[in-house]
C-alpha positions as CSV (number, residue, x, y, z in Angstrom):
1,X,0.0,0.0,0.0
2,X,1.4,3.2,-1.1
3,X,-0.5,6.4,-0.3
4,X,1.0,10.3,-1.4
5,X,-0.7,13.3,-0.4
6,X,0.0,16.2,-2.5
7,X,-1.8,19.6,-2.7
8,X,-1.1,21.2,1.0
9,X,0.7,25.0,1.4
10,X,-0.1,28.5,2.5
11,X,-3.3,30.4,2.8
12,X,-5.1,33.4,3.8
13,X,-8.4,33.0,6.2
14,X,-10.7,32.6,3.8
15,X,-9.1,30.7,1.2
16,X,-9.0,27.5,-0.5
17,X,-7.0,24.5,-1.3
18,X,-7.4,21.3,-3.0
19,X,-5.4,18.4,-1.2
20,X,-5.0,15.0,-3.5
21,X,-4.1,11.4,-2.5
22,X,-2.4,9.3,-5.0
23,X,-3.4,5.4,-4.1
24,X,-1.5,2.4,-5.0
25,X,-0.6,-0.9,-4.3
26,X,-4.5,-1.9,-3.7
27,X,-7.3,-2.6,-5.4
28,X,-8.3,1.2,-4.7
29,X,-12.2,0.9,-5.4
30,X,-13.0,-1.8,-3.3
31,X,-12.0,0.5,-0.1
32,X,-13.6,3.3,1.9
33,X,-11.1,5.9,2.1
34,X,-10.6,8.6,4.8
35,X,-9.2,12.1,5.8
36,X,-7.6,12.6,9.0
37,X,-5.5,15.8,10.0
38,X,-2.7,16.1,13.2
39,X,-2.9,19.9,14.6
40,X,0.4,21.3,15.9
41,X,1.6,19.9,19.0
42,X,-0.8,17.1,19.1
43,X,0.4,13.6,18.9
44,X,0.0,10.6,16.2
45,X,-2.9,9.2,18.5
46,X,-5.0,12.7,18.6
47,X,-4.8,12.8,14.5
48,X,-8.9,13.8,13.9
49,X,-10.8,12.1,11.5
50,X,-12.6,15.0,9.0
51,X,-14.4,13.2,6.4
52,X,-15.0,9.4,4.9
53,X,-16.1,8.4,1.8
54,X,-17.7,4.7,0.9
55,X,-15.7,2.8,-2.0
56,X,-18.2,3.6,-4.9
57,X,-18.0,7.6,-3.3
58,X,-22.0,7.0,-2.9
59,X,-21.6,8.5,0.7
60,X,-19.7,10.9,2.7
61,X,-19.6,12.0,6.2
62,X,-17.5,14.7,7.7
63,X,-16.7,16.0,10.9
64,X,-19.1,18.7,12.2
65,X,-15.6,20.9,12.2
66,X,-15.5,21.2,8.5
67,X,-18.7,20.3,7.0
68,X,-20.1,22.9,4.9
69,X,-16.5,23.7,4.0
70,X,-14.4,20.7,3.1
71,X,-15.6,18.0,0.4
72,X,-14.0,14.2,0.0
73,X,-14.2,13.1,-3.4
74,X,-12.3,9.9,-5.3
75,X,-11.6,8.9,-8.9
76,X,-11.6,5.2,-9.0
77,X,-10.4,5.2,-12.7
78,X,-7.1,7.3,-11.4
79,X,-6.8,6.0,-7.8
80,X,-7.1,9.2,-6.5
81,X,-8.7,10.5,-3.4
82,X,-9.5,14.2,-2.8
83,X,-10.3,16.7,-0.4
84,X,-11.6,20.5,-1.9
85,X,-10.9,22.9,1.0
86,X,-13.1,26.0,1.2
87,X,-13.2,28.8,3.7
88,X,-10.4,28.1,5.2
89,X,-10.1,29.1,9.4
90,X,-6.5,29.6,11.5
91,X,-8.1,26.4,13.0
92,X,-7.3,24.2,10.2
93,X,-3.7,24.3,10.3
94,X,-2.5,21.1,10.2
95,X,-0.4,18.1,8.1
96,X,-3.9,16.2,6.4
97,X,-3.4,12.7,5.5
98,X,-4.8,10.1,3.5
99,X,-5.8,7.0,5.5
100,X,-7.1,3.2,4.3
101,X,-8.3,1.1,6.8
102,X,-7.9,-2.4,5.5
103,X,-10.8,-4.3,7.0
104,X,-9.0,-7.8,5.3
105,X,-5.8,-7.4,7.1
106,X,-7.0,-5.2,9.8
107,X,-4.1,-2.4,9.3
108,X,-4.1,1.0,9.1
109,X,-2.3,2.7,6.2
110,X,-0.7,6.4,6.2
111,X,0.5,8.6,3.7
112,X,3.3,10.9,4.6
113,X,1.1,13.7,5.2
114,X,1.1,17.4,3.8
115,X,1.1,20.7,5.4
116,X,-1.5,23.3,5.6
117,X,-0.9,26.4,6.9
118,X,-3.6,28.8,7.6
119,X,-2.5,32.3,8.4
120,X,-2.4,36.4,7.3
């Protein structure tokens, strides 16, 4: 299992950025996929979980922290996971990483995670 995040930078209050996860090394379609972001200072164990989506992308949920704002999306012809950032808040900043949870072998899988920085 191979997962890149891409997509993470600098942004004004107010602004928006696209994050993308590149997926390989699974059958990508036949997974739920997930979001999760690590705020500054937290640990590995506090990383929150923002938004899920089912294998075929037929449903969502987020956490009540983003929804309105933030939308998952996939492309199960490219393996590609996505998360569209909207109205971004100082309380966003964070490293945002792609997550599988393999319900066959029980395992979480991480990418490396990229930055988001929030701030005027």
């Amino acid at each position: 299992v191979h997962l890149v995040e891409s997509g993470g930078g600098s942004v004004q209050p107010g602004g928006s950025l696209r994050l993308s996860c590149a997926a390989s090394g699974f059958t990508f379609s036949y997974f739920n996929m997930r979001w999760f972001r690590q705020r500054p200072g937290s640990r590995d164990n506090e990383r929150e979980l923002i938004a899920d989506i089912a294998n075929s992308g037929a449903w969502t949920n987020y956490a009540d922290s983003v929804k309105g704002r933030f939308t998952i999306s996939r492309d199960n012809d490219k393996n590609m996971l996505y998360l569209q950032m909207n109205g971004l808040k100082f309380e966003d900043t964070a490293v945002y990483f792609c997550n599988l949870f393999n319900n066959i072998d029980m395992k979480d899988y991480w990418g490396q995670g990229t930055q988001v920085t929030v701030s005027s």
